[in-house]
C-alpha positions in Angstrom: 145.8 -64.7 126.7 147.6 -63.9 123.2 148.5 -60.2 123.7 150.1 -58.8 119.9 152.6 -56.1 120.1 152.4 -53.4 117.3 155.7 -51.7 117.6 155.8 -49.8 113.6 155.7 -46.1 112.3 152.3 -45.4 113.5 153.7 -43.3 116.1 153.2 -39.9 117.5 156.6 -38.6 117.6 159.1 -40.9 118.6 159.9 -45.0 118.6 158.1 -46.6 121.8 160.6 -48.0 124.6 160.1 -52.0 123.0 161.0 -50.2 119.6 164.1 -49.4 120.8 165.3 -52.7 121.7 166.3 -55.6 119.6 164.0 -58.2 118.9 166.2 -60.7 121.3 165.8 -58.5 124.0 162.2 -58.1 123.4 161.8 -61.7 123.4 163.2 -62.0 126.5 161.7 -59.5 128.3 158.3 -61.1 127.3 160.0 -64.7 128.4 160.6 -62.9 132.1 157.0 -61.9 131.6 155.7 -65.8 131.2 154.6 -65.1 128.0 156.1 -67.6 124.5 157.2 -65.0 121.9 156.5 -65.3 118.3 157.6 -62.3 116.5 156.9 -61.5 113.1 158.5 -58.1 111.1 159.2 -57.0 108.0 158.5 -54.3 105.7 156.9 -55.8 102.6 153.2 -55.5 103.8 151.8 -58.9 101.8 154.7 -60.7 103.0 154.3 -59.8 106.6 150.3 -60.4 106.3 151.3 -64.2 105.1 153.9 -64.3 107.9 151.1 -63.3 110.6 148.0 -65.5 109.3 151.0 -68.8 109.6 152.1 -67.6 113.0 148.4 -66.6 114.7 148.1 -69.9 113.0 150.7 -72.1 114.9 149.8 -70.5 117.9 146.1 -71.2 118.4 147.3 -75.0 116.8 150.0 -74.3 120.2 147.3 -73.4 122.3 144.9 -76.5 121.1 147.6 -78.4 121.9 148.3 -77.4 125.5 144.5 -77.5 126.1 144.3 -81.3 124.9 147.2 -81.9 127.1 145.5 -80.5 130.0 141.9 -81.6 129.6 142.8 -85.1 128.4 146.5 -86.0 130.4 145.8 -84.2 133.2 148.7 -82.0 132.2 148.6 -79.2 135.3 152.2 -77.8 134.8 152.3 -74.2 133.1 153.5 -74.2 129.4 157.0 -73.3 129.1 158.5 -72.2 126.0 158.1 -73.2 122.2 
């Protein structure tokens, strides 16, 4: 599963909750959740595009990666951090 977390201005009235918080304790509230974190943020739109096509790109190269291990190796063990 690779859920993404939009947390910028398009809101109704207020910040969300996760908004609120910084982004170490939104990284590890989504570590308590199982998930691997990769955050990206920033406010110069082109630069944060590049940012997001590198990370969706080391993640799915992550996720490969795991897969090979556990098709191949025999790897059963849940993934645990980066």
């Amino acid at each position: 599963m690779l859920p993404i977390l939009h947390l910028n201005g398009w809101k109704i009235a207020n910040p969300t909750i996760l908004a609120r918080i910084t982004e170490e304790e939104l990284a590890e509230l989504f570590q308590g959740y199982g998930y691997t974190p990769w955050l990206v943020s920033g406010d110069n739109p082109t630069e944060v595009h590049q940012q997001m096509a590198a990370t969706l790109e080391a993640v799915c190269d992550e996720i490969a990666h795991i897969q090979h291990e556990a098709r191949v190796n025999g790897n059963t063990e849940r993934p645990g951090g980066r």
